[in-house]
C-alpha positions in Angstrom: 0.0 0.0 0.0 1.4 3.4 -0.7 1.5 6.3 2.0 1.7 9.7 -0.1 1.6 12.9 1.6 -2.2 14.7 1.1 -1.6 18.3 0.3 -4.4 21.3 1.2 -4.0 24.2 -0.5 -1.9 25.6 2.1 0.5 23.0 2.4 3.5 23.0 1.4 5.6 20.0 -0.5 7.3 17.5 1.0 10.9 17.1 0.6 11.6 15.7 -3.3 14.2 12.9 -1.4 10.8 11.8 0.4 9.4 10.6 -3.6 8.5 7.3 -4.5 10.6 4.9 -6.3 7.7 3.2 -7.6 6.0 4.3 -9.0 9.2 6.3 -10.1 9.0 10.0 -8.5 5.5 10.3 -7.3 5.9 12.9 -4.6 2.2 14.1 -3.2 -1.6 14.1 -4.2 -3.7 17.0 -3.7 -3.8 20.9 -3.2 -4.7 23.5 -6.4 -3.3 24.3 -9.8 -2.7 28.0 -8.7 -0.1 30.1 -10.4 1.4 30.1 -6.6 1.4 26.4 -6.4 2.7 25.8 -10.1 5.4 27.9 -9.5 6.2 26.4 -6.1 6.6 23.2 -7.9 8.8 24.2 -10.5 11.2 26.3 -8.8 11.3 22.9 -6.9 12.0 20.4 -9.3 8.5 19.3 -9.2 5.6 18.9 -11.9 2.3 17.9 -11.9 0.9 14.8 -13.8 -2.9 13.6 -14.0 -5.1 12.0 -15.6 -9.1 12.9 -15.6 -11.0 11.6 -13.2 -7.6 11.5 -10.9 -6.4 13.5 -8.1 -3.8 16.2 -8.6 -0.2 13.7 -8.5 2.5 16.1 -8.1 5.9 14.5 -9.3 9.9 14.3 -9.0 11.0 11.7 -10.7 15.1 10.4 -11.4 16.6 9.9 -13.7 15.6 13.2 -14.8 16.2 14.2 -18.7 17.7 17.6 -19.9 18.7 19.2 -22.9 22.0 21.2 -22.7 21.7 23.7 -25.1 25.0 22.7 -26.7 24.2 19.5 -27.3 21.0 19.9 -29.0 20.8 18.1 -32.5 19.7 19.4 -34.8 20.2 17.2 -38.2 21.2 18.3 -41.6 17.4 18.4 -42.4 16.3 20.3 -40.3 19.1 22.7 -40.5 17.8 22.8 -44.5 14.0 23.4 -43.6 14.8 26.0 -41.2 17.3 28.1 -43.8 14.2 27.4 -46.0 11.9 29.8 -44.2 8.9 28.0 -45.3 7.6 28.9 -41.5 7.5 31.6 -39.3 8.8 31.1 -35.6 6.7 33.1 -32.7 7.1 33.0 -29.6 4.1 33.6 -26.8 2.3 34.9 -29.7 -0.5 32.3 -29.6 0.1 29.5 -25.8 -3.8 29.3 -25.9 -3.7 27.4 -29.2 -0.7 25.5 -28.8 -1.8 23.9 -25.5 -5.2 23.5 -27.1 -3.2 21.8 -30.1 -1.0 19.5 -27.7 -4.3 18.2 -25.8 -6.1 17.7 -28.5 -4.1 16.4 -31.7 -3.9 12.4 -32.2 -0.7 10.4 -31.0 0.1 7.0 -31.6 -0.7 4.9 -28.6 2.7 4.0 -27.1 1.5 -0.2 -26.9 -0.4 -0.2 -30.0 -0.3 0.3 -34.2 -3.4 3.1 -33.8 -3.8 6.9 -33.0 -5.3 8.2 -29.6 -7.3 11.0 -28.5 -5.9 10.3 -24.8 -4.3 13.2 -22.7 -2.9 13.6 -19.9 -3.5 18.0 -20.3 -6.6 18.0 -19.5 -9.1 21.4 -19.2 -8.3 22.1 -16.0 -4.5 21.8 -16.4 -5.2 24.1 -19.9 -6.9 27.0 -17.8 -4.2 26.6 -15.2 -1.5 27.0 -17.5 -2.7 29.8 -19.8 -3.1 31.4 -16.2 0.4 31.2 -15.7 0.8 32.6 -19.1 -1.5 35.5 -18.8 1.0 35.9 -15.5 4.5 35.6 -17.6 5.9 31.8 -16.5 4.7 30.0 -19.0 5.8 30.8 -23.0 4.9 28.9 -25.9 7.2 28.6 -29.2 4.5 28.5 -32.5 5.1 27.2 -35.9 3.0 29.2 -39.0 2.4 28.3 -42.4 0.7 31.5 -43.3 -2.3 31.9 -40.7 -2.1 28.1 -40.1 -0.3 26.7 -37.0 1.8 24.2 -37.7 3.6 22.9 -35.3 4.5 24.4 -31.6 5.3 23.6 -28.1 4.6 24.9 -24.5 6.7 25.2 -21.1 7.0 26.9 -18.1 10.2 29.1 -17.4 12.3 28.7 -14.3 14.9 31.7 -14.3 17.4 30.3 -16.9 15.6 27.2 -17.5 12.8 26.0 -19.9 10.6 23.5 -18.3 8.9 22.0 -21.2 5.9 20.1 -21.2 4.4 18.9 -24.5 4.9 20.0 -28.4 2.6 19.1 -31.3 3.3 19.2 -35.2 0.8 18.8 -38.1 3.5 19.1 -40.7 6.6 17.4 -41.1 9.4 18.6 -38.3 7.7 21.8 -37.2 7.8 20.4 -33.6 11.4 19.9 -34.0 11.9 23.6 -35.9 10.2 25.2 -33.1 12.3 23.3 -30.2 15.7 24.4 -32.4 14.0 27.9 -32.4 13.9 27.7 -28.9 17.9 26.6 -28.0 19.0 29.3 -30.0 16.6 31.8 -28.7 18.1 30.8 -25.1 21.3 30.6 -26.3 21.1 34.1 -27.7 19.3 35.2 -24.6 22.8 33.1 -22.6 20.3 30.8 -20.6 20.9 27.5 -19.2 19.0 24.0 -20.2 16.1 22.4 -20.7 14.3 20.1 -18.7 12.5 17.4 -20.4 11.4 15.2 -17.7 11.7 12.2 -18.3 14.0 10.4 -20.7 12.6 8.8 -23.9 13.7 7.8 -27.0 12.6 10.5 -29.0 13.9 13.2 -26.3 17.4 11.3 -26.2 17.8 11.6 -30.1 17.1 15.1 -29.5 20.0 15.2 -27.3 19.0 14.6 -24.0 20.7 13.5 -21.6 19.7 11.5 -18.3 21.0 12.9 -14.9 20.5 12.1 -11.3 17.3 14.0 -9.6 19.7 15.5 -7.2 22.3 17.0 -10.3 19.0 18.4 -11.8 18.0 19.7 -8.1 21.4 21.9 -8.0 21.5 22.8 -11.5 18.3 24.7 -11.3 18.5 26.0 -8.1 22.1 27.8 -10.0 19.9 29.2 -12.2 16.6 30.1 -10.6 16.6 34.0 -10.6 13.1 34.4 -11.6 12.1 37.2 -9.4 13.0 40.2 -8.0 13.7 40.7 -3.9 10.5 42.0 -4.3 8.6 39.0 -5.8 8.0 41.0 -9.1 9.4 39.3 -12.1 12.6 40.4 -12.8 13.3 42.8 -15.8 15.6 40.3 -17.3 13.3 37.6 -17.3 10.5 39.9 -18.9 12.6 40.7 -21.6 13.9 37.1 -22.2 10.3 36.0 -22.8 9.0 38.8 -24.5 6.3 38.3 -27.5 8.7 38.0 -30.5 9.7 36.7 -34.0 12.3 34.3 -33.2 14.6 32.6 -35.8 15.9 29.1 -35.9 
């Protein structure tokens, strides 16, 4: 039987040393989606995962899977599709439709030959999260063809660091063309890494790397200068994330 810690909205999180190792990282149940709360989590190491019809599961899992920026890959292909400029690159020109578009598009079923409608961002966790946008942590890279988006990703920013969460494409690569837009917006911008959660294939032929939860823990807390003394966001970080045209 598994003890987990029941959070009220007051309460704060446990220790992430205190997480499960099975299932791997599972850290608390319980408490809001607040901007307060999100941001609590992230600063923390900590994300939230749930399914409908589930109680909030807030988790810290290890291994835990980042992308230096530096050792992103991007392949001769996609270097060719970006120097195309077929697409326009935005960013947090549109994170409503891009979380919308992440929830919603079909993905093959991990277990079987067939597409799925299954998500684990549901409603709630879409109004939560354009919250946090509307507040300036969380920033969304879009793909256009024209009016038409494309292709895009969503995250939540932590200081120097990109917490992403999901990406979407409904053309060939876009998904990847926004992500390189992204490493060299930060690297322009001389931020740090991205997290990625946990490590997949797909992530680790992005360039991912897998690193102990504790590593992860230190790295961020290096480069967690999101606000100011007074709990304002600091001008850097505004400016960093500003709505812009960004170019792979």
């Amino acid at each position: 039987m598994i003890a987990l810690p029941q959070l009220d909205v007051d309460t704060p999180f446990p220790s992430v040393h205190h997480a499960l190792e099975e299932p791997n990282g599972l850290l608390a149940f319980g408490a809001d989606l607040s901007p307060q709360r999100l941001f609590s989590a992230y600063s923390q190491g900590i994300f939230p995962w749930f399914s409908d019809n589930e109680p909030l599961l807030w988790w810290s899992p290890t291994p835990r899977a980042i992308i230096e920026l530096d050792d992103f890959v991007c392949t001769k292909s996609l270097r060719k599709l970006a120097r195309k400029q077929r697409y326009k690159v935005t960013l947090n020109h549109s994170f409503e439709r891009v979380i919308h578009a992440c929830a919603t598009i079909p993905r093959h079923h991990p277990s079987l030959d067939t597409l799925s409608d299954e998500t684990w961002i549901t409603k709630e966790m879409q109004e939560a999260y354009c919250h946090l946008h509307e507040l300036g942590l969380a920033h969304s890279v879009e793909v256009w063809e024209g009016e038409a988006l494309v292709g895009g990703l969503y995250g939540v920013g932590i200081g120097q660091v990109y917490c992403g969460e999901s990406m979407f494409h409904r053309k060939s690569n876009t998904s990847k063309l926004a992500m390189l837009a992204l490493v060299e917006h930060m690297k322009a911008n001389g931020m740090a890494f991205i997290d990625c959660q946990l490590p997949t294939e797909h992530l680790t032929s992005l360039g991912a790397k897998a690193i102990t939860r504790e590593t992860f823990i230190n790295k961020l807390k290096q480069h967690n200068d999101t606000l100011t003394e007074e709990g304002r966001l600091s001008p850097t970080y505004q400016a960093q994330w500003r709505k812009q045209e960004i170019t792979p």
